[in-house]
C-alpha positions in Angstrom: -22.3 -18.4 11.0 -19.2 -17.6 13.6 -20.1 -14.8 15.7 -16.6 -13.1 15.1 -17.8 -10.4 18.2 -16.4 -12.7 20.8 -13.3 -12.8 19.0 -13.5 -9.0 18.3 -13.9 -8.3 22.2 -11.1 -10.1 23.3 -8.3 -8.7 20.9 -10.0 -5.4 22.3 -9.5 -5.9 26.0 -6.1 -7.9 25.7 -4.6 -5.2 23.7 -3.4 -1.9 24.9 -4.1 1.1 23.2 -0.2 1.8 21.5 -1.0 -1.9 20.5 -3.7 -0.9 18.4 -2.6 1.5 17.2 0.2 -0.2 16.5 -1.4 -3.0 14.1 -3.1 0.0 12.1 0.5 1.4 11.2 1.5 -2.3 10.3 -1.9 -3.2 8.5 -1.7 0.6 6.6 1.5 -0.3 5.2 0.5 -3.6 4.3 -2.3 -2.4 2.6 0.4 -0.1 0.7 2.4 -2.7 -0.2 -0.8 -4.6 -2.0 -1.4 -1.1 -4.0 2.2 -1.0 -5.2 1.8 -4.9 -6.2 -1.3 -4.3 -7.7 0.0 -1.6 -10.2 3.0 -3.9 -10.9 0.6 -6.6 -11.5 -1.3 -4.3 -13.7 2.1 -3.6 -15.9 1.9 0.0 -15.3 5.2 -0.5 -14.0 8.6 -1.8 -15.6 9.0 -3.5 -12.0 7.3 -6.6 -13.2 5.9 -9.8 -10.6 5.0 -12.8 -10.6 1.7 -11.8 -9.4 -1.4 -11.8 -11.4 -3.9 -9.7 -11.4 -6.6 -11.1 -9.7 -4.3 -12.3 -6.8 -3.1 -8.7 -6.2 -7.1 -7.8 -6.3 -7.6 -10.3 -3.5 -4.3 -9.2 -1.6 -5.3 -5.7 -1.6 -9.4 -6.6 -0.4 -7.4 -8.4 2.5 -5.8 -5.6 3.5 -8.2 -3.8 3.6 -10.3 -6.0 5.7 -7.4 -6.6 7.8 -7.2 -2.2 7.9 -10.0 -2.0 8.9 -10.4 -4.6 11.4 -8.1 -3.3 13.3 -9.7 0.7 12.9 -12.8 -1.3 14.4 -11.1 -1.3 18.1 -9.4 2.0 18.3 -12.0 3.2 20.9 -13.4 6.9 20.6 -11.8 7.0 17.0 -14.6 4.9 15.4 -17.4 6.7 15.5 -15.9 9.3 13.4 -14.5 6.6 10.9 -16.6 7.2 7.8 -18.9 3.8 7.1 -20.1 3.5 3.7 -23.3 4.7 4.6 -21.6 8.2 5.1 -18.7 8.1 2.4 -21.2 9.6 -0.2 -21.2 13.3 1.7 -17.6 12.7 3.0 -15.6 16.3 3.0 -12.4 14.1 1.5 -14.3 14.5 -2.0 -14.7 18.0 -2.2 -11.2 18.8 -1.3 -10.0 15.6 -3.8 -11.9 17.0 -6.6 -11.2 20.7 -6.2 -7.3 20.0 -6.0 -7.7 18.0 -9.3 -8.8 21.2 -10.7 -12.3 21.0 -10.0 -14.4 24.3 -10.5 -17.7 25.0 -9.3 -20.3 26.2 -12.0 
């Protein structure tokens, strides 16, 4: 197995902070770009592509990866990056639900 940390640590200290943060802004709307595929390689758009299904599956678990990658080296930010561990009692749900019409009771 690769020990990728090496690799991690170096982007880290060659990179400058703006740099960073610049690769989340590209990977983001990369990763927005593979949703947008995905629901035109779903047919839930008149937009059709070439693109099957499964290929826009793998494009859009790419970007993510990629995503968050890049949210691994932001410094300070990272430890208040949800993990999956803490997703389950993550606020974003609550206020999801409730502004979907979701009534307590």
């Amino acid at each position: 197995m690769v020990d990728y940390r090496k690799y991690q640590k170096y982007v880290d200290e060659e990179l400058t902070f703006r740099e960073k943060l610049e690769a989340v802004a590209e990977e983001s709307a990369e990763l927005a770009q593979a949703a947008l595929k995905m629901i035109r390689a779903y047919g839930m758009s008149n937009n059709i592509t070439p693109t099957n299904e499964e290929e826009a599956g793998d494009a859009l678990i790419e970007e993510v990866w990629d995503l968050m990658s890049c949210l691994s080296i932001i410094g300070g930010l990272t430890s208040r990056i949800p993990t999956a561990d803490s997703i389950a009692t993550y606020e974003k749900w609550e206020r999801w639900a409730k502004r979907l019409g979701y009534q307590e009771g």
